[in-house]
KEVONU-285370 format. One record per residue (C-alpha): residue number from 0; chain; y, x, z. Coordinates in Angstrom, 1 decimal, decimal comma, always signed. Example, Ala and Ser with C-alpha at 12.3 -4.5 7.8 and 13.67 -1.06 7.14 Angstrom:
% KEVONU-285370
seq:0 | mol:A | Y:-4,5 | X:+12,3 | Z:+7,8
seq:1 | mol:A | Y:-1,1 | X:+13,7 | Z:+7,1
//
This chain:
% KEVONU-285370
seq:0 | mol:A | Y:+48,8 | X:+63,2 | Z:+48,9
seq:1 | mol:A | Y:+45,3 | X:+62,6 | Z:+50,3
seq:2 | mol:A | Y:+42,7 | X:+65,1 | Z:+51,2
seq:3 | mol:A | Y:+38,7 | X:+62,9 | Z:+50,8
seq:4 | mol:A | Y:+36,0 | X:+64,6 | Z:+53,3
seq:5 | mol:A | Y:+32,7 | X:+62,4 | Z:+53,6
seq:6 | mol:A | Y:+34,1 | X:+60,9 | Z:+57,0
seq:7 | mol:A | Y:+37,6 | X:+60,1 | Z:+56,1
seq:8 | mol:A | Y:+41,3 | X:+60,9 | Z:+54,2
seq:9 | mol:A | Y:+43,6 | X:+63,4 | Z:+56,2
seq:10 | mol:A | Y:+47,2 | X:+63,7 | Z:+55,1
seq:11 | mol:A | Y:+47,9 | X:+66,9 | Z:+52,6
seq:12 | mol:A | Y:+51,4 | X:+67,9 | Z:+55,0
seq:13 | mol:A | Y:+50,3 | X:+67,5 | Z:+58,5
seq:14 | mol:A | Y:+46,4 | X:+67,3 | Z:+58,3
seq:15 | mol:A | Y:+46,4 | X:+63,8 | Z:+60,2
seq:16 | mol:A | Y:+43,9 | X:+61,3 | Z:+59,6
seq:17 | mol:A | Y:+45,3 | X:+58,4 | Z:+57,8
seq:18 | mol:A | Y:+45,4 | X:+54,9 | Z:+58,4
seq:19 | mol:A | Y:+44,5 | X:+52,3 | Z:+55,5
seq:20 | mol:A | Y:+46,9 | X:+50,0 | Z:+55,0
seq:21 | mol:A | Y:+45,2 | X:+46,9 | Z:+53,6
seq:22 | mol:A | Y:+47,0 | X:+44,9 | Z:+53,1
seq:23 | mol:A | Y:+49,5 | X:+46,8 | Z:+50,6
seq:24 | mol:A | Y:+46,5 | X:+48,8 | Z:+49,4
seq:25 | mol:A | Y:+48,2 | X:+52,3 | Z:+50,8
seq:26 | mol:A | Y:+47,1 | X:+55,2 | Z:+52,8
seq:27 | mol:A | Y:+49,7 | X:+55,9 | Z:+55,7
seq:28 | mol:A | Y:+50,5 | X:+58,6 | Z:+57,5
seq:29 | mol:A | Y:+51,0 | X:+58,0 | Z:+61,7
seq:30 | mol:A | Y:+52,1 | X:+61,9 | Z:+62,0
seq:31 | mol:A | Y:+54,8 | X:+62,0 | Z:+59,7
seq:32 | mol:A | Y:+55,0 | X:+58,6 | Z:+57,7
seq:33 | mol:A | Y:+54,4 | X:+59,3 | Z:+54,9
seq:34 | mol:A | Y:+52,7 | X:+56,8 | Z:+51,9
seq:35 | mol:A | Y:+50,1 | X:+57,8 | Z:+50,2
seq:36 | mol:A | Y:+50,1 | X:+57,3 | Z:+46,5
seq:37 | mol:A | Y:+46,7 | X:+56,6 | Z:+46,3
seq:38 | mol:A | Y:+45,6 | X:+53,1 | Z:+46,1
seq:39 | mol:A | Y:+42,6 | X:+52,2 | Z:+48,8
seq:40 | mol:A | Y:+39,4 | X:+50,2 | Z:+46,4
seq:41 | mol:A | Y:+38,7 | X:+47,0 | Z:+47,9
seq:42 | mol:A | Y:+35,0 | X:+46,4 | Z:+47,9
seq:43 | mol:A | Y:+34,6 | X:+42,9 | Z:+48,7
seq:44 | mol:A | Y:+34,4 | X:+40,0 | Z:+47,1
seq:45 | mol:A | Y:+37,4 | X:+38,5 | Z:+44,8
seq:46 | mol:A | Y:+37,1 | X:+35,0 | Z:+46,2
seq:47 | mol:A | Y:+37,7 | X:+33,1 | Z:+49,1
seq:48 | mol:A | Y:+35,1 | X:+31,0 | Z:+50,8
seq:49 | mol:A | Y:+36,4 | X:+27,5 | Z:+53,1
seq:50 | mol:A | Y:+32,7 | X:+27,5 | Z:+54,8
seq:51 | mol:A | Y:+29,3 | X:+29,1 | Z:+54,7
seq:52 | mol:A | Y:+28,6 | X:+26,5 | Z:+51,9
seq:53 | mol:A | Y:+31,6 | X:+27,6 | Z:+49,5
seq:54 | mol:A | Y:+30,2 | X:+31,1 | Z:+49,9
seq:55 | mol:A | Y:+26,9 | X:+30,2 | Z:+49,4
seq:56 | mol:A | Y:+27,7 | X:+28,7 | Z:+46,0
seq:57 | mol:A | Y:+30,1 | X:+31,4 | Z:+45,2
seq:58 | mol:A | Y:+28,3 | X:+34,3 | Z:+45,9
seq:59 | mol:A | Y:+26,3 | X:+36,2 | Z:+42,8
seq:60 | mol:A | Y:+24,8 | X:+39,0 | Z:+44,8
seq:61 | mol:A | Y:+21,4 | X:+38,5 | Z:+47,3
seq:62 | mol:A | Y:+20,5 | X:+40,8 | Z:+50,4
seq:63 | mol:A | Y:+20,9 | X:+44,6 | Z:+50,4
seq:64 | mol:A | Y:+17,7 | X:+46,2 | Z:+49,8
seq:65 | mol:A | Y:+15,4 | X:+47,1 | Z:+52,8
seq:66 | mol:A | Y:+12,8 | X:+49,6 | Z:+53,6
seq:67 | mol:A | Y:+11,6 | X:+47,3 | Z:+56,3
seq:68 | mol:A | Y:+10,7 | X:+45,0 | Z:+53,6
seq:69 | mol:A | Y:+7,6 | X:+45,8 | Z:+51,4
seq:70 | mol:A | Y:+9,2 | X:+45,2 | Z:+48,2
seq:71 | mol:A | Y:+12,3 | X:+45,7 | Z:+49,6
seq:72 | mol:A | Y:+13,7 | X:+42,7 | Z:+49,4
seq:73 | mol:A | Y:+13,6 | X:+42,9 | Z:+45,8
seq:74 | mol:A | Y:+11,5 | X:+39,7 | Z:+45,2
seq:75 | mol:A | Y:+12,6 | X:+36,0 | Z:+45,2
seq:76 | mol:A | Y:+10,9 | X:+33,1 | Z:+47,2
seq:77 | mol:A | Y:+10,6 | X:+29,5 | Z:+46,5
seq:78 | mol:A | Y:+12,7 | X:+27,8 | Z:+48,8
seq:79 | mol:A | Y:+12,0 | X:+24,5 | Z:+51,4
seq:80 | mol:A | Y:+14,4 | X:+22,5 | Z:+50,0
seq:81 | mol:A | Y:+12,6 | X:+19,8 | Z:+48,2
seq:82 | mol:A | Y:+15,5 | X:+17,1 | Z:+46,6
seq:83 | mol:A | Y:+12,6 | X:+15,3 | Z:+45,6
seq:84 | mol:A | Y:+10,6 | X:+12,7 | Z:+47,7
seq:85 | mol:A | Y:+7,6 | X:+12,6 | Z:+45,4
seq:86 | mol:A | Y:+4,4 | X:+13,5 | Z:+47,4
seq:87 | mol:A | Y:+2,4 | X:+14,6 | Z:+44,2
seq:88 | mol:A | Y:+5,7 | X:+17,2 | Z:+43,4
seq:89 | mol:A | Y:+5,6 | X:+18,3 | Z:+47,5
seq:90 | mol:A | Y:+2,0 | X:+19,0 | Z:+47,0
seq:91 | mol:A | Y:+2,6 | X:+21,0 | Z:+43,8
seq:92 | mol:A | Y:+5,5 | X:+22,7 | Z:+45,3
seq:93 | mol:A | Y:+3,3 | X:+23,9 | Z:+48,1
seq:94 | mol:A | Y:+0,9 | X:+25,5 | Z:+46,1
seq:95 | mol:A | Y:+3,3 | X:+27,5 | Z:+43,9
seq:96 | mol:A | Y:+4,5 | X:+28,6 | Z:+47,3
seq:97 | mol:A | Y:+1,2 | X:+29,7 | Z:+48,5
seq:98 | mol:A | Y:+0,4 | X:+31,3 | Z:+45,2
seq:99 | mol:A | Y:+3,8 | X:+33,2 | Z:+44,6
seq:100 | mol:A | Y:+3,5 | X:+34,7 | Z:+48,4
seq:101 | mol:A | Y:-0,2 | X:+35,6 | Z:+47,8
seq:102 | mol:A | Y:+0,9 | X:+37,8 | Z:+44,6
seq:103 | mol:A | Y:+3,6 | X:+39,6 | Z:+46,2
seq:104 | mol:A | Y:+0,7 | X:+40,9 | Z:+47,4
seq:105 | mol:A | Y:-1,6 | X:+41,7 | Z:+45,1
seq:106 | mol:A | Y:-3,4 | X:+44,5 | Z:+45,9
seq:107 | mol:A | Y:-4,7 | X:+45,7 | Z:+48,7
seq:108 | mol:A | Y:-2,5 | X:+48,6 | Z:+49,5
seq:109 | mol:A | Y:+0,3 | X:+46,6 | Z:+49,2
seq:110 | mol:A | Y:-1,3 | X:+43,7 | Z:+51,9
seq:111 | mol:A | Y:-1,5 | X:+46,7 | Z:+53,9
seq:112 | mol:A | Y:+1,7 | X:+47,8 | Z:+54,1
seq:113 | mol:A | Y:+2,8 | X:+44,8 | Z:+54,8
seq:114 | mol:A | Y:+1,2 | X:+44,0 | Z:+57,5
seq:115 | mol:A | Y:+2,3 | X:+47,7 | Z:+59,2
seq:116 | mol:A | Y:+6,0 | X:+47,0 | Z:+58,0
seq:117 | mol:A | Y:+5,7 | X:+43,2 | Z:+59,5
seq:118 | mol:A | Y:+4,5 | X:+45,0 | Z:+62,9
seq:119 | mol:A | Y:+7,8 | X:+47,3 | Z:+62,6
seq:120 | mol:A | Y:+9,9 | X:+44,4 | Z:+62,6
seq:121 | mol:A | Y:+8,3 | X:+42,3 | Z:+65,5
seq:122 | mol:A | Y:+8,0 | X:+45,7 | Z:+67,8
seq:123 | mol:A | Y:+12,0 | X:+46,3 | Z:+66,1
seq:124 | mol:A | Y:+13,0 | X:+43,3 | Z:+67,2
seq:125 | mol:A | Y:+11,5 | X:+42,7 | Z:+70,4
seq:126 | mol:A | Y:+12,3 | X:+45,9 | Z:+71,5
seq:127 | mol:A | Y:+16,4 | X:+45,2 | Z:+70,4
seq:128 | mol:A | Y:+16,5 | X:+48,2 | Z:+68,1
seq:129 | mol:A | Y:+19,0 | X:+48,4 | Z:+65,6
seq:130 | mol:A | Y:+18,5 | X:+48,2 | Z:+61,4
seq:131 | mol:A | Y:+19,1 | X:+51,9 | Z:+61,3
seq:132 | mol:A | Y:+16,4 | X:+52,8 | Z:+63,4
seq:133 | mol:A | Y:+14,0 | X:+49,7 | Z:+62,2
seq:134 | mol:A | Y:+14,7 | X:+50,9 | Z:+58,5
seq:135 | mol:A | Y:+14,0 | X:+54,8 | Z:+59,6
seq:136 | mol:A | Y:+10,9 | X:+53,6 | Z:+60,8
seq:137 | mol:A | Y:+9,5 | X:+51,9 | Z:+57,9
seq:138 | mol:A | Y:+10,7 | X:+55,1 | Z:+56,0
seq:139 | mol:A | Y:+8,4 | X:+57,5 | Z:+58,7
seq:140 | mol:A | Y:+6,0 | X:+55,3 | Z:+58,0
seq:141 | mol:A | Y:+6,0 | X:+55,3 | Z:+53,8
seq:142 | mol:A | Y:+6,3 | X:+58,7 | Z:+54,1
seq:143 | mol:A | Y:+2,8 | X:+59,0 | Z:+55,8
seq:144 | mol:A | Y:+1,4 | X:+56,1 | Z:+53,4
seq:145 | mol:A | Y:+2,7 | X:+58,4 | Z:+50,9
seq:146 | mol:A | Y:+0,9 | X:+61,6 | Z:+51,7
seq:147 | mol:A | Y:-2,5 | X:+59,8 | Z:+52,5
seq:148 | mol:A | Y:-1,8 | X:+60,4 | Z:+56,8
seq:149 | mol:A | Y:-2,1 | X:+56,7 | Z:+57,4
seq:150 | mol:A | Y:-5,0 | X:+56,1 | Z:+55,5
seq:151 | mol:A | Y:-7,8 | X:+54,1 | Z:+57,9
seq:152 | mol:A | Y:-5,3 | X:+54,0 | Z:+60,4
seq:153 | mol:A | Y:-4,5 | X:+51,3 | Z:+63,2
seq:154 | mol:A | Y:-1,9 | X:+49,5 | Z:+62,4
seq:155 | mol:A | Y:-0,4 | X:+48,6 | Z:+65,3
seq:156 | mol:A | Y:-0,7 | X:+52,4 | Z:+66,4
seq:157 | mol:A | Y:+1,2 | X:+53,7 | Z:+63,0
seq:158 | mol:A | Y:+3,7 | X:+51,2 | Z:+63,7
seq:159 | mol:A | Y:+4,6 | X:+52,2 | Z:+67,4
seq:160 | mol:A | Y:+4,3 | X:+55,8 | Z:+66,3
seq:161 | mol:A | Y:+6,6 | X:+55,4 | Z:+64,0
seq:162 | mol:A | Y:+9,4 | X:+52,9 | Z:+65,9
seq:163 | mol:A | Y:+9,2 | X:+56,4 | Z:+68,8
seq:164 | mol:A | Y:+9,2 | X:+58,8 | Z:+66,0
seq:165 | mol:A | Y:+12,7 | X:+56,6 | Z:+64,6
seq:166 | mol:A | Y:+13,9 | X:+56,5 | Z:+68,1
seq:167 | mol:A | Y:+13,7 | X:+60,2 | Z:+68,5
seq:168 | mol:A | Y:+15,6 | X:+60,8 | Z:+65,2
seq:169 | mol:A | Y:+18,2 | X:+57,9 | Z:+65,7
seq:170 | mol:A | Y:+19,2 | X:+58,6 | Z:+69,9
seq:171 | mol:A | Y:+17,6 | X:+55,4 | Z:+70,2
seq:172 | mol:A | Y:+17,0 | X:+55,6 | Z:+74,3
seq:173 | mol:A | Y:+13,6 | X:+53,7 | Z:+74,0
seq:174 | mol:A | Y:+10,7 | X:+55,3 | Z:+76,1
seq:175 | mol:A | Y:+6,6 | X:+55,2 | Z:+75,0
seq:176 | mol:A | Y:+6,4 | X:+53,2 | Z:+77,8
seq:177 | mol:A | Y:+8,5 | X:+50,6 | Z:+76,7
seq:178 | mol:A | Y:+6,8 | X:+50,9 | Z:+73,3
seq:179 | mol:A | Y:+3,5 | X:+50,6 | Z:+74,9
seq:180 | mol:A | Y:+4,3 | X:+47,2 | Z:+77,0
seq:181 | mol:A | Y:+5,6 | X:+45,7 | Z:+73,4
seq:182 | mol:A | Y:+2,5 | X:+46,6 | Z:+71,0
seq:183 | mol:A | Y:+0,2 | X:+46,2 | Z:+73,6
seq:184 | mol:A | Y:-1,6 | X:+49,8 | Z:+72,9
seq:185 | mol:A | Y:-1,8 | X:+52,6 | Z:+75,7
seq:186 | mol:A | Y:+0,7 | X:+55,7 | Z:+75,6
seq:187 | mol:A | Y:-2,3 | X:+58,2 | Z:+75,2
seq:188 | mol:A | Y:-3,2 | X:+56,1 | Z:+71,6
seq:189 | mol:A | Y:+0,5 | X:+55,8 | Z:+70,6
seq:190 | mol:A | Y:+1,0 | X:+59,6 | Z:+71,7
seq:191 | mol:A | Y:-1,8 | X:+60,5 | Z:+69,6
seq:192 | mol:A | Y:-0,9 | X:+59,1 | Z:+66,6
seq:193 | mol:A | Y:+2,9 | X:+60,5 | Z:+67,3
seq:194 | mol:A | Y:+0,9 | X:+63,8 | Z:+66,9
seq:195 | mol:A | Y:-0,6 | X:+62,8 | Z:+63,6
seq:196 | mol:A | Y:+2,6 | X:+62,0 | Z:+62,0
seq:197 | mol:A | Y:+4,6 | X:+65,1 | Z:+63,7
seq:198 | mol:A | Y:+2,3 | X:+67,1 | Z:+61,8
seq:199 | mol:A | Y:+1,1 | X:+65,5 | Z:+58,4
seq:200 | mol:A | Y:+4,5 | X:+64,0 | Z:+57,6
seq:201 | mol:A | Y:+7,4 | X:+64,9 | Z:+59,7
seq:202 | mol:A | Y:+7,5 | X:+69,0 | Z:+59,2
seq:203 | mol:A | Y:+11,4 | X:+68,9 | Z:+60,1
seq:204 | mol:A | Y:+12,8 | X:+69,1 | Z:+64,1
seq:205 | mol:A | Y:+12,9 | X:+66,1 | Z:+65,6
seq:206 | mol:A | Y:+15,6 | X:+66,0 | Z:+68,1
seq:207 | mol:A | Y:+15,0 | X:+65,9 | Z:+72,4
seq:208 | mol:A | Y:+16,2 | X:+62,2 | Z:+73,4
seq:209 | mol:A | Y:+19,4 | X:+61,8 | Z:+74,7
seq:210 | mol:A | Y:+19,5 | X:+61,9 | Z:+78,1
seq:211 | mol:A | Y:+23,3 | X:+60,6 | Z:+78,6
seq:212 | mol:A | Y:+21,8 | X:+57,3 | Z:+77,2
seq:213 | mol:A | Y:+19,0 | X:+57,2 | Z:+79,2
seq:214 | mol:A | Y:+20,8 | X:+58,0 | Z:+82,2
seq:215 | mol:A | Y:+23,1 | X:+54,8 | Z:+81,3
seq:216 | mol:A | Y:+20,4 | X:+52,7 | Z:+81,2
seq:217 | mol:A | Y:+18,8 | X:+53,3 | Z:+84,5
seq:218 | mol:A | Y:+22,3 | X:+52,6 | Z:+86,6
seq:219 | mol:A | Y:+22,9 | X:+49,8 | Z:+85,0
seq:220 | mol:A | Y:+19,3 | X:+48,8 | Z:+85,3
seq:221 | mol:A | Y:+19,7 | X:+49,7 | Z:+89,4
seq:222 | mol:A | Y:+23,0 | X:+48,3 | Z:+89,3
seq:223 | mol:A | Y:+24,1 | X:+51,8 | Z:+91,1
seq:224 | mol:A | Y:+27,4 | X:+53,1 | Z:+91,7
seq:225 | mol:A | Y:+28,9 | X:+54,2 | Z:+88,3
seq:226 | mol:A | Y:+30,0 | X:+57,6 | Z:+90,3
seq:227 | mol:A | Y:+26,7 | X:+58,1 | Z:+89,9
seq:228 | mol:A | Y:+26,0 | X:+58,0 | Z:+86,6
seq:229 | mol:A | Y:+29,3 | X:+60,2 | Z:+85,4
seq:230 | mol:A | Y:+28,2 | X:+62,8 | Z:+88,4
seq:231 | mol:A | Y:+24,2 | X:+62,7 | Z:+86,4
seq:232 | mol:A | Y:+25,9 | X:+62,5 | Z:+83,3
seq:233 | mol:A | Y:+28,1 | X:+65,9 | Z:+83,7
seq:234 | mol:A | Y:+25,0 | X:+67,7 | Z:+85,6
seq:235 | mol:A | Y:+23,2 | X:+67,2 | Z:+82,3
seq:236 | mol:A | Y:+25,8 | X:+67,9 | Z:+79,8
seq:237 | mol:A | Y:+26,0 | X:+71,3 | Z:+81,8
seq:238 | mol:A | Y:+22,5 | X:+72,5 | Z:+82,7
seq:239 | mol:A | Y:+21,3 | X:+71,3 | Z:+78,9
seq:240 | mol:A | Y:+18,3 | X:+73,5 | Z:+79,0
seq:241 | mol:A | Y:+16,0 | X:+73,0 | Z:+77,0
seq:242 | mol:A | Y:+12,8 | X:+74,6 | Z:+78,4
seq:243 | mol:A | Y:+13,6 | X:+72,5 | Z:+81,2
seq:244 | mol:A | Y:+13,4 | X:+69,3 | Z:+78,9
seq:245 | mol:A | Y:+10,9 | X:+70,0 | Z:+76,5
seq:246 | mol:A | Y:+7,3 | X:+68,6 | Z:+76,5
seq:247 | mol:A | Y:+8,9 | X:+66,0 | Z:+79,6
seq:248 | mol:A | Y:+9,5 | X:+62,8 | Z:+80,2
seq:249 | mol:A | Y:+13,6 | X:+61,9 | Z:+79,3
seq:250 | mol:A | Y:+12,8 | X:+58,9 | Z:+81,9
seq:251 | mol:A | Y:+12,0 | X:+61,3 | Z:+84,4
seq:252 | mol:A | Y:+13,9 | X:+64,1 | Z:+84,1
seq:253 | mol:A | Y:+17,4 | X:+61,4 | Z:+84,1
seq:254 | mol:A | Y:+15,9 | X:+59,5 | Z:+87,0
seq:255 | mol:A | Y:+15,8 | X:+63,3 | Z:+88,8
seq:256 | mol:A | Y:+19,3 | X:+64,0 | Z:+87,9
seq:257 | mol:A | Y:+20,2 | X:+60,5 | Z:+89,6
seq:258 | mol:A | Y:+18,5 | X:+61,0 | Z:+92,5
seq:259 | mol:A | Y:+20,3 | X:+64,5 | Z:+93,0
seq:260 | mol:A | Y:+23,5 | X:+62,6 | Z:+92,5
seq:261 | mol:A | Y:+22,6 | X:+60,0 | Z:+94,9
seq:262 | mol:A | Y:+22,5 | X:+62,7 | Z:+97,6
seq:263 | mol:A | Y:+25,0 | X:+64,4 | Z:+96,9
seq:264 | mol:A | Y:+27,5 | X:+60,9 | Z:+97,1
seq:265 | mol:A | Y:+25,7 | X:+60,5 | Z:+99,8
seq:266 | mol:A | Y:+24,1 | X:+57,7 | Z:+98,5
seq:267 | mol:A | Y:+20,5 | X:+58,6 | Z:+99,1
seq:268 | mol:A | Y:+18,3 | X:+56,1 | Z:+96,9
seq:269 | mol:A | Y:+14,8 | X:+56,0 | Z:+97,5
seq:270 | mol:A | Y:+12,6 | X:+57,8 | Z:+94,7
seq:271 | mol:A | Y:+10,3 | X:+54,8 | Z:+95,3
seq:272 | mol:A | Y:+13,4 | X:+52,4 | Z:+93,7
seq:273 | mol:A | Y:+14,3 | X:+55,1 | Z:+91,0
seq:274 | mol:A | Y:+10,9 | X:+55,2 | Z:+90,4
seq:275 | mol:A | Y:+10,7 | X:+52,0 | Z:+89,7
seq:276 | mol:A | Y:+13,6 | X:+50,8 | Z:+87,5
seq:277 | mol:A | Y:+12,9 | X:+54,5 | Z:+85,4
seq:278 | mol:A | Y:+9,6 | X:+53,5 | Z:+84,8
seq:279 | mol:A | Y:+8,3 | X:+56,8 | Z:+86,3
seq:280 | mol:A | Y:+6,1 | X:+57,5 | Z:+89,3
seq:281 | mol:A | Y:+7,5 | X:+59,3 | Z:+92,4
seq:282 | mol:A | Y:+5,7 | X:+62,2 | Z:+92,2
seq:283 | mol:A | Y:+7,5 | X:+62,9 | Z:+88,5
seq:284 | mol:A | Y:+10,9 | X:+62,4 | Z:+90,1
seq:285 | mol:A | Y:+9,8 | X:+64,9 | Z:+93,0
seq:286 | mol:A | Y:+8,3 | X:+67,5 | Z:+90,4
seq:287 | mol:A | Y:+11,6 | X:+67,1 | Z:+87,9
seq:288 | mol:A | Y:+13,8 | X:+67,4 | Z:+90,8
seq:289 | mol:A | Y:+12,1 | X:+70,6 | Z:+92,3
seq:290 | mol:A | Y:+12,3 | X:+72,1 | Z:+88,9
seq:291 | mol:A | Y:+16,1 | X:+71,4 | Z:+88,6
seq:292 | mol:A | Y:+16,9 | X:+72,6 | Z:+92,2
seq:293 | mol:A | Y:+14,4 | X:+76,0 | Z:+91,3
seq:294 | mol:A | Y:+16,4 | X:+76,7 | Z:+88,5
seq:295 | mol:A | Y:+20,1 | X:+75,9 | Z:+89,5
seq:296 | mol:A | Y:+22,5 | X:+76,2 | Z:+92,4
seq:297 | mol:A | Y:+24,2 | X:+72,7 | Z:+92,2
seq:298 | mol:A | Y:+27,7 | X:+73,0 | Z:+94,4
seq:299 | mol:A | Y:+29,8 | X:+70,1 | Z:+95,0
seq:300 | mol:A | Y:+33,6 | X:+70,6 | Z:+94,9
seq:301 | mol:A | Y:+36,4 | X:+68,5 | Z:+96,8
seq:302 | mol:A | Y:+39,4 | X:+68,9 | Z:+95,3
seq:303 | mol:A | Y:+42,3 | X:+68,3 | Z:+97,3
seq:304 | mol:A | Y:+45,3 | X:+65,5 | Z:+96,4
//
């Protein structure tokens, strides 16, 4: 009845993506209705928890493993919960604490990585990024602690390189600028180390940021007309060139295609406000924009009701 791809089940008749039924544990067609005889696998748990407390005490597995972690997650920790109100067992307690967090890491390598994937998760979290681009950071990262690249490094430079690196390779819309005011280190010294790893560890392409998303975020940064942002949006789905884009700033090159817009609704914004809110100086708006206008003929249709 069912036809499994790695995305989802279509229907063998009319090639219609089904709908799970859950629960009667069936796959159902919406095109022509018909009921799959396969049964859908439930992964979930088999109990029922009341409260957060129930589940606690009926849950038997921990926390999915993580390569933000430096074990993973794999270890266990003492918890703070201490039932007992002897100060002689608090003190004890303690010091197994101490000593059971001081050999998790032992060695020195370890302690290291560590301390880089501890700097992934402040920058991460700061910064608002999601898990998936968190945990493909710490995996740029192990890759270049694998291969010897982030030997002697800085570690707050490895780190931001590779949070930009994971934002590249995720369509995270996060600029080295942004990066830079989090970890606290110039773009030059993050942009250098960017180098190192593009070369040592990351042979593969890494993709051109988005601009759609960067685009977004300045209108809704500006709070602009969101005529605006579709008009930008559909410039750059269409022009797409990428010798135009490469080697530049996705910042400025979006805050040029909103500015274009902005005339052309006859909203002129200053480049000194787009500026601004893009995080770009006015002279890259007026050198992205003349490159734009060099290259294309952009008309502006009114179409009749």
């Amino acid at each position: 009845m069912a036809v499994q791809n790695s995305e989802s089940v279509f229907c063998n008749s009319c090639k219609t993506p089904l709908i799970g039924d859950v629960e009667r544990g069936e796959y159902v067609c919406p095109g022509c209705g018909l009921v799959g005889t396969d049964r859908i696998i439930d992964t979930g748990p088999e109990w029922k928890a009341i409260d957060s407390e129930d589940k606690m005490r009926k849950v038997r597995t921990g926390a999915p493993t993580s390569l933000a972690l430096h074990d993973r997650g794999l270890s266990t920790q003492i918890g703070d919960i201490v039932k007992d109100g002897n100060s002689a067992n608090n003190k004890s307690m303690e010091r197994m604490k101490k000593w059971q967090q001081r050999l998790r890491t032992s060695s020195s390598q370890e302690r290291g990585l560590a301390n880089v994937l501890g700097k992934i998760s402040e920058f991460s979290r700061v910064l608002n990024l999601p898990d998936s681009t968190k945990e493909t950071a710490a995996l740029v990262y192990r890759k270049a602690l694998g291969n010897g690249t982030a030997k002697s490094k800085s570690i707050k430079g490895m780190a931001a390189a590779s949070i930009y690196l994971a934002c590249r390779k995720c369509g995270t819309s996060k600029s080295m600028r942004e990066i830079s005011d989090v970890s606290g280190l110039p773009k030059p010294t993050i942009a250098k180390y960017y180098r190192l790893i593009l070369r040592d560890v990351e042979q593969e392409h890494v993709p051109l940021h988005p601009l759609q998303g960067y685009i977004s975020k300045l209108v809704n940064k500006a709070e602009l007309d969101p005529k605006i942002q579709l008009c930008a949006v559909k410039m750059a789905n269409q022009i797409n060139d990428t010798k135009l884009t490469s080697g530049k700033s996705p910042a400025g090159i979006a805050a040029a295609f909103v500015y274009i817009s902005s005339v052309m609704l006859g909203e002129k914004i200053p480049q000194r406000e787009i500026a601004e809110y893009a995080d770009v100086t006015e002279v890259t708006i007026r050198n992205r924009t003349r490159e734009i206008l060099d290259r294309y003929t952009i008309r502006q249709i009114i179409k009749t009701k």
